[in-house]
C-alpha positions in Angstrom: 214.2 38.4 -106.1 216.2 39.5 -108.6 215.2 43.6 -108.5 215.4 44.0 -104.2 218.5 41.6 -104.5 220.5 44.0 -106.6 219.4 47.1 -105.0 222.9 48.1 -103.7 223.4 49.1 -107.9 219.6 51.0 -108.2 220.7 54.3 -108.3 217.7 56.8 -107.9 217.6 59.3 -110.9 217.0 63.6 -109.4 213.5 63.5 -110.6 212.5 60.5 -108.6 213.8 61.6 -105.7 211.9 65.2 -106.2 208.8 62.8 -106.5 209.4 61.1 -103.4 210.3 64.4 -101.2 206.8 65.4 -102.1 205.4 62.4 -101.6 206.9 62.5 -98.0 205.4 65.8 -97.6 202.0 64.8 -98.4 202.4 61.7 -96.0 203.4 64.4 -93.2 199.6 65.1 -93.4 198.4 61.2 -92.9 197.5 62.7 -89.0 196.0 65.9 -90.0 193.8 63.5 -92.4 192.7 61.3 -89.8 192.0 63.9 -87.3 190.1 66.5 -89.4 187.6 63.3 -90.5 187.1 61.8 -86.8 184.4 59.9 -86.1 183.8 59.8 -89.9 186.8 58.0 -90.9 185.9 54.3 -90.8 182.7 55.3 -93.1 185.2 56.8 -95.6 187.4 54.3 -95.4 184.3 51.7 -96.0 183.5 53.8 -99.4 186.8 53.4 -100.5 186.7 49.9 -99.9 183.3 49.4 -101.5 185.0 51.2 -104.7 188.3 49.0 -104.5 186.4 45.6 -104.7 184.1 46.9 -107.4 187.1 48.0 -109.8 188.8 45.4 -108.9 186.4 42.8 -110.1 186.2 45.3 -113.2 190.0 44.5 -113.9 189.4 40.4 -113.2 186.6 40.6 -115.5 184.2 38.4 -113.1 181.2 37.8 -114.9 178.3 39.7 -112.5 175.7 41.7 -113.5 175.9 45.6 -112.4 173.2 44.9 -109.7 173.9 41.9 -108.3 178.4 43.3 -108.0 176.0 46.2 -106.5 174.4 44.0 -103.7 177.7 41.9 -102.9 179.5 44.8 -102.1 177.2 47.2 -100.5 174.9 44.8 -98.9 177.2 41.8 -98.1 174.6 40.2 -100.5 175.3 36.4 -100.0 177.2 35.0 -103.4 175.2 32.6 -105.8 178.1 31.4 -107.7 181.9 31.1 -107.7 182.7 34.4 -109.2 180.0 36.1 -106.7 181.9 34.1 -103.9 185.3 35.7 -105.4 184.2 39.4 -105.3 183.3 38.2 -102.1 186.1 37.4 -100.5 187.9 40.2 -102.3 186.1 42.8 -100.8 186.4 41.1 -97.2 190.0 40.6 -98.2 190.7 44.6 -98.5 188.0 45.7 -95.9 191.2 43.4 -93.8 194.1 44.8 -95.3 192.9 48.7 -94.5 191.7 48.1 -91.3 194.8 46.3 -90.3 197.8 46.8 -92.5 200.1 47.9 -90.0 199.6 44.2 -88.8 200.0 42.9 -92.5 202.9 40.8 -92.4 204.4 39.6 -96.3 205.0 36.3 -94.9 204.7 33.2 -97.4 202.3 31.3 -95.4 199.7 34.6 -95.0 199.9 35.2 -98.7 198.8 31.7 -99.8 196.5 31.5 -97.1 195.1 35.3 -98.5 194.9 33.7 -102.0 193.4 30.3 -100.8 190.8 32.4 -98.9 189.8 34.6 -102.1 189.6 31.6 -103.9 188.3 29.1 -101.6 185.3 27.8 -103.8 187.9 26.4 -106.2 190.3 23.5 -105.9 193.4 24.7 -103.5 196.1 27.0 -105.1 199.2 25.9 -104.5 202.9 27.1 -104.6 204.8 26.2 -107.7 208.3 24.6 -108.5 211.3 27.3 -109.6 213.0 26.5 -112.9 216.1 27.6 -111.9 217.7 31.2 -111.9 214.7 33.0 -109.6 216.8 32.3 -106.4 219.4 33.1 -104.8 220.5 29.6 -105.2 220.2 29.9 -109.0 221.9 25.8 -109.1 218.8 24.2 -107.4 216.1 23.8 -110.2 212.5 22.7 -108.6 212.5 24.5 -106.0 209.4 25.6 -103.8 208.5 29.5 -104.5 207.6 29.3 -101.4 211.4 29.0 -100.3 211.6 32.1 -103.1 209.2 33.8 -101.7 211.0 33.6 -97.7 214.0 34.4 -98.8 212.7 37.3 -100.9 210.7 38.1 -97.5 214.1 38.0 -95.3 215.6 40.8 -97.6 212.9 43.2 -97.4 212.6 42.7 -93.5 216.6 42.9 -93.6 216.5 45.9 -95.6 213.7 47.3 -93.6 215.3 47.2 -90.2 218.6 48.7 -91.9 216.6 51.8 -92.9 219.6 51.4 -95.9 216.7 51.6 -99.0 214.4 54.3 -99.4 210.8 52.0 -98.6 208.6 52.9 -101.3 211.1 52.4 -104.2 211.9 49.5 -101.8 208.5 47.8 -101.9 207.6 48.5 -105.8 210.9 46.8 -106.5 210.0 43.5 -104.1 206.4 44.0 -106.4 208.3 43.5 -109.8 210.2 40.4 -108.0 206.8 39.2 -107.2 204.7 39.9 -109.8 207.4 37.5 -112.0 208.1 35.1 -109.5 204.5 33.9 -109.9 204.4 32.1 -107.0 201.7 29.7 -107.5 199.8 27.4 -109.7 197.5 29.8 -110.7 195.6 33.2 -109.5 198.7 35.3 -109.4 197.6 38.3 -111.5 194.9 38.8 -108.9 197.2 38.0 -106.6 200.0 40.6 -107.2 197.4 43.5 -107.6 196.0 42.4 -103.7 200.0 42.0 -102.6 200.3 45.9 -104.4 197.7 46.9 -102.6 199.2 45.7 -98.7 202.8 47.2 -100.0 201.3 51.2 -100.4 199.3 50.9 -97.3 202.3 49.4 -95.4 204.6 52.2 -97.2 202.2 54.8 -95.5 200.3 55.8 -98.5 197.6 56.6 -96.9 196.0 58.6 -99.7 194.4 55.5 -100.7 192.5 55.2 -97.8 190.2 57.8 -99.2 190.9 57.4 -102.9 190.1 54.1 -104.5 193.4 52.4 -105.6 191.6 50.3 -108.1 189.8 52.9 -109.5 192.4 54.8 -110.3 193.9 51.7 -111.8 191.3 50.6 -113.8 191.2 54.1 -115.7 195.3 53.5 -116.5 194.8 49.7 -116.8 196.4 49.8 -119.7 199.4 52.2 -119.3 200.4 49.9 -115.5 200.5 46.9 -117.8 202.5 48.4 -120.3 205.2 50.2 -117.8 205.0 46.8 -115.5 205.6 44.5 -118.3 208.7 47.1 -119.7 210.1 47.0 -116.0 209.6 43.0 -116.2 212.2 43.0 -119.4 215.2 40.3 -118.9 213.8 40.0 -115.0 215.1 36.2 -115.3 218.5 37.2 -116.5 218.5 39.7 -113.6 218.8 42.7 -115.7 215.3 44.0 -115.0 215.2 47.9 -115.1 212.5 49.2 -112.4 213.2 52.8 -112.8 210.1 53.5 -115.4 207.9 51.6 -113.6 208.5 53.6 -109.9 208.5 57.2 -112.2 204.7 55.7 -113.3 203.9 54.7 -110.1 204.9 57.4 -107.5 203.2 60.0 -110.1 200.4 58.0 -110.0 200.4 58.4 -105.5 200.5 62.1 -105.8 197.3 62.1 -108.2 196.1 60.1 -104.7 197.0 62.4 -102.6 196.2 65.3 -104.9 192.6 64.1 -104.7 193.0 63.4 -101.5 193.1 66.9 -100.3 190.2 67.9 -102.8 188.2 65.2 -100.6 189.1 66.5 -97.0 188.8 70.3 -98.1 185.4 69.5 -99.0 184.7 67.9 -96.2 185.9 70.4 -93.9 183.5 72.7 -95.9 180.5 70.4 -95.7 181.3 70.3 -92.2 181.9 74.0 -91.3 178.5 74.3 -93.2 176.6 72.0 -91.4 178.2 74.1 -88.2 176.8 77.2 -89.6 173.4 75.7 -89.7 173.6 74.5 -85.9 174.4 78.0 -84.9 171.5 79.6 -87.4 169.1 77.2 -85.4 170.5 78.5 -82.1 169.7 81.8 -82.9 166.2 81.5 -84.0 165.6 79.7 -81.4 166.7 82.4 -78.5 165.1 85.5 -77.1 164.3 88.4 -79.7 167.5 90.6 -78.5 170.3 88.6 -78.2 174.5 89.3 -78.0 177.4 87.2 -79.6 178.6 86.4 -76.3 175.3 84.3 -76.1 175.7 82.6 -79.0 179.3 81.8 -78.0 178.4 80.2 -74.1 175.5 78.2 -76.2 178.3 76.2 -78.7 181.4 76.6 -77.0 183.0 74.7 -79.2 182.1 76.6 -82.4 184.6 79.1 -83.8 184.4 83.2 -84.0 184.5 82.6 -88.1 181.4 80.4 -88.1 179.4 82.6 -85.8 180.1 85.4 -87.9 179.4 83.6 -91.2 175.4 82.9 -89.8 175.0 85.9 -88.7 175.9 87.2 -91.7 173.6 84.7 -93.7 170.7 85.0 -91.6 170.8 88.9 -91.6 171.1 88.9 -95.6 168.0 86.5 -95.4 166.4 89.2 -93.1 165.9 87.5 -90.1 167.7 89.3 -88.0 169.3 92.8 -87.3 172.1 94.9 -85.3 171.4 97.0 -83.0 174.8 98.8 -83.0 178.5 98.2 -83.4 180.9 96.4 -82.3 181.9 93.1 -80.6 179.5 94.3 -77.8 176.9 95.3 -80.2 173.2 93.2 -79.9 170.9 91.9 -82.4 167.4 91.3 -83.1 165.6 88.9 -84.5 163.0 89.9 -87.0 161.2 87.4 -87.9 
């Protein structure tokens, strides 16, 4: 605990905090998001988790074939083998965390039951023993993580009630604490990255609900390593300095969210284009002479600019015709 214990000294360089004002802004659209996909968001959000487990086990290195990684995820294939049965449990392990991380608690006893679940074809994981100087207690050598771990838990849930530390910054620093506490016997790497993952969603990322996290990981592998293990520098002594690793990180959420409104512009395109298809079918469809106002009482839902941009279309194709001016005017229909 010793980054989020020290926090009261972090001091949050100008850049950073421009960083995070635009991150905030982009978060202001988490609603518009949601609403604009609809009915189409748990699909998307399935995708995402279908990419997330494959990268992930990309990162782990399990040793599956293409097809078979392939059948696990997209077809809940049943596993064959104990790293099947881990990118297994992975995937389910997400598919939980998005569909209920504002539920997600950082509790000791759900994170080692998360990790014993991944990994339940192996031997149980268990907490480790301290070796002194990771708690607040730095006297009492063997100690549980687990203690560690709860009373890293009590200052974040402290802090977050306070509203006294910025959460983002908040949550990558409780990360660094975690990601070198190593809590248990074995399996933390994996561990961390799946604890990571919770941490954005609960900070309100939400851009990674449509762009895989993992993915964009596994093209930077290298470069999150590097700034993680700089950021992990004298982390025993209590000297760590975060301030690298948060500038890497929070660039990396507006490359998210960046991509994120790529993804729901072009599915507000897709969808406006499958509108002007409906409404092309509506008009060859009706009598030969036919008015706007028509068209408008048959798709009541549709809007003026849609209706406009199939008439347009279909009249360019030649199926159809004005017969005069105006928002009165009638057509006809050609062909």
């Amino acid at each position: 605990m010793n980054c989020i214990s020290k926090l009261d000294h972090y001091i949050i360089p100008n850049d950073i905090v421009v960083t995070l004002s635009k991150i905030y802004r982009f978060i202001g659209n988490n609603e518009f998001y949601i609403n604009t996909l609809g009915s189409d968001l748990n699909r998307v959000i399935d995708t995402t988790v279908q990419k997330d487990a494959y990268f992930l086990s990309k990162i782990l290195k399990l040793d599956i074939s293409e097809a078979r990684a392939r059948l696990i995820i997209e077809k809940n294939s049943s596993p064959r083998n104990k790293e099947e049965n881990t990118l297994y449990n992975l995937k389910d392990t997400l598919s939980a965390i998005q569909q209920k991380f504002q539920l997600v608690s950082l509790q000791s006893n759900e994170i080692f039951n998360m990790v014993n679940y991944i990994y339940s074809h192996y031997n149980g994981i268990k907490f480790d023993l301290s070796e002194g100087g990771q708690s607040l207690l730095q006297s009492q050598s063997n100690k549980s993580k687990r203690l560690i771990l709860e009373e890293m838990n009590d200052i974040i849930s402290l802090n977050l009630r306070s509203e006294k530390f910025e959460k983002i910054t908040l949550f990558l620093n409780y990360f660094v604490d975690f990601y070198n506490l190593r809590p248990f016997v074995s399996k933390n790497e994996v561990i961390s990255l799946v604890i990571l993952y919770q941490l954005i969603l609960i900070a309100d990322i939400n851009a990674f609900k449509y762009v895989s996290f993992f993915e964009m990981l596994y093209f930077d592998f290298s470069n999150f390593t590097d700034q993680l293990c700089k950021a992990s520098v004298n982390w025993k002594e209590g000297y760590a300095q975060t301030t690298e690793f948060v500038r890497y990180f929070l660039n990396l959420v507006i490359k998210a969210y960046k991509q994120t409104d790529k993804i729901i512009k072009d599915y507000r395109f897709d969808s406006t284009n499958k509108k002007v298809d409906n409404i092309e079918s509506t008009i060859l469809s009706m009598k030969s002479v036919f008015t706007k106002e028509e068209i408008r009482i048959a798709n009541p839902y549709v809007s003026e600019s849609t209706i406009n941009r199939a008439l347009i279309s279909l009249r360019e194709q030649g199926y159809i015709e004005p017969l005069g001016k105006g928002r009165s005017a009638k057509w006809i229909r050609k062909k």
